[in-house]
C-alpha positions in Angstrom: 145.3 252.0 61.2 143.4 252.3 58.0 140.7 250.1 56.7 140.7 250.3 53.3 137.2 248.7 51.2 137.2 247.2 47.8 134.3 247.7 44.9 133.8 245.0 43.0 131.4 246.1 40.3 131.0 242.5 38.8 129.1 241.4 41.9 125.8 240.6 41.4 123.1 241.1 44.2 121.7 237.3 45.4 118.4 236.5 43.7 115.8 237.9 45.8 113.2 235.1 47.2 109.7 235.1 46.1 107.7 236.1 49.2 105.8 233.8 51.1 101.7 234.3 51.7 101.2 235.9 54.9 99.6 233.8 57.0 97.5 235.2 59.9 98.7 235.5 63.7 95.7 235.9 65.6 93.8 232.8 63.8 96.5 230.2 64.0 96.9 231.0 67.8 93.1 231.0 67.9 93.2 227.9 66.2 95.6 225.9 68.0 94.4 226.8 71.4 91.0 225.3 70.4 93.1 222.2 69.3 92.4 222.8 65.3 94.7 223.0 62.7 96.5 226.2 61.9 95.9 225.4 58.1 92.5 224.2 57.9 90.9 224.6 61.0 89.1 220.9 60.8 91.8 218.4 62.2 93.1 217.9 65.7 96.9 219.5 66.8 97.1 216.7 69.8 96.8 213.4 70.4 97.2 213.2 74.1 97.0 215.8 76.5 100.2 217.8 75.1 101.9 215.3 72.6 101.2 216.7 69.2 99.7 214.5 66.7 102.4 213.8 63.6 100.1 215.4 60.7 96.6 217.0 60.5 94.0 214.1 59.6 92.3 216.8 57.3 94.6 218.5 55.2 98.2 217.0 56.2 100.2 219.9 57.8 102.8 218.7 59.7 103.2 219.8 63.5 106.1 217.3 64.5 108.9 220.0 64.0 107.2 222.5 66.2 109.9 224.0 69.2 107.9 224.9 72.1 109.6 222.8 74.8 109.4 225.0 77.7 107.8 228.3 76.8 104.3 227.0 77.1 105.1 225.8 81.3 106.7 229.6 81.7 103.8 231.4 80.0 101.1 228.9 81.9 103.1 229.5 85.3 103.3 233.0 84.7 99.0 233.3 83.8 98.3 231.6 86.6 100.6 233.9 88.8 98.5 236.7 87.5 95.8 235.6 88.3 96.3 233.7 91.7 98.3 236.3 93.0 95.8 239.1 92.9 92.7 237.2 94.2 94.4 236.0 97.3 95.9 239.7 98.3 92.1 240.6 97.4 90.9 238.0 100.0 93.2 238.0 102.7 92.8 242.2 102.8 88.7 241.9 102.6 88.2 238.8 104.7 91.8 238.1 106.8 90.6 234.0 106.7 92.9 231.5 108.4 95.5 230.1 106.4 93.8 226.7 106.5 91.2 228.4 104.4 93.4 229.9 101.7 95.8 226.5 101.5 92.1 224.9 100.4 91.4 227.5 98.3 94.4 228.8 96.3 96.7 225.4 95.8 93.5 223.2 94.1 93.0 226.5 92.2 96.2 226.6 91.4 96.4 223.2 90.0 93.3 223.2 88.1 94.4 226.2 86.2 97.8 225.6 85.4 96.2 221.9 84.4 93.7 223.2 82.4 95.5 226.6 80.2 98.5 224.1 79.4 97.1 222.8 76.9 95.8 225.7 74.9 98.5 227.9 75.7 100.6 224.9 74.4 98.4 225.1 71.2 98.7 228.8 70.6 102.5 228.9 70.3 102.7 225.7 67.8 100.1 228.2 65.6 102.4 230.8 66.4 105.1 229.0 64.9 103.3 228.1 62.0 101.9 231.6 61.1 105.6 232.8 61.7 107.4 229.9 59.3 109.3 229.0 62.1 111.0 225.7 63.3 110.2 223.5 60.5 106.8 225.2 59.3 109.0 227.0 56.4 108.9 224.6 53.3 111.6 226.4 51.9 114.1 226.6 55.0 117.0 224.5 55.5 116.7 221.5 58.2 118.1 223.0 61.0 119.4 219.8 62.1 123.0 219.6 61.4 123.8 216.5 58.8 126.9 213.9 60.0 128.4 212.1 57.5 129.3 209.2 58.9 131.7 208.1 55.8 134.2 210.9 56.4 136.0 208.2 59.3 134.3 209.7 62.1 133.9 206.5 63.3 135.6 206.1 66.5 135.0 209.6 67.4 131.2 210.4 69.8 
């Protein structure tokens, strides 16, 4: 078999992109932990307790086409695990109490911390995304929804 490769010489490289500003990491996590915008650092990321808000009220950055869907659960689950996990092998091997006593303990602790770093952690990967350009946060990036045009006669077809 032989694989033979062809030289065009007319072929011109693709226009090269102008680069975007780099934004910063660290801040925009920081940022949307704290519930503030990525961009400003004035207006609110969520209106409830993890639904985004449509825009910033300050400066207008959009979070609606964040992705985070299930990553901040997995990184909140596995947080708490890390810390959980290590206290109650410290107690049971200092202080052997009944298991009565670690069920009141650990599971309300439990809760309360996976309640309470939802929320931030939650916050920290929408800044993520938005110091990346990713999901939406790229002005210049395609949608990355597909288009269906209805007027091709797709019309009995799901």
């Amino acid at each position: 078999m032989t694989v033979r490769y062809e030289l065009n010489e007319n072929l011109a490289a693709p226009p090269e992109k102008a680069a975007k500003p780099r934004r910063a990491v660290m801040p925009a996590m920081l940022r949307g932990a704290f519930n503030r915008c990525m961009a400003c650092g004035e207006g609110k990321v969520f209106d409830g307790f993890l639904k985004t808000r449509h825009a910033c009220s300050n400066c207008g950055e959009e979070f609606h086409h964040h992705r985070a869907d299930d990553a901040p659960p997995y990184f909140t689950i596995t947080i708490v695990g890390h810390i959980i996990i290590p206290a109650l092998l410290v107690v049971e091997v200092m202080w052997r109490p009944a298991i009565w006593i670690h069920m009141s303990i650990w599971l309300p602790l439990t809760v309360f911390l996976a309640l309470a770093l939802m929320r931030p952690v939650k916050g920290a990967l929408v800044g993520l995304q938005w110091a990346l350009y990713m999901h939406g946060f790229d002005p210049e990036a395609e949608d990355d929804m597909p288009v269906i045009d209805m007027s091709a006669g797709h019309e009995g077809t799901p």
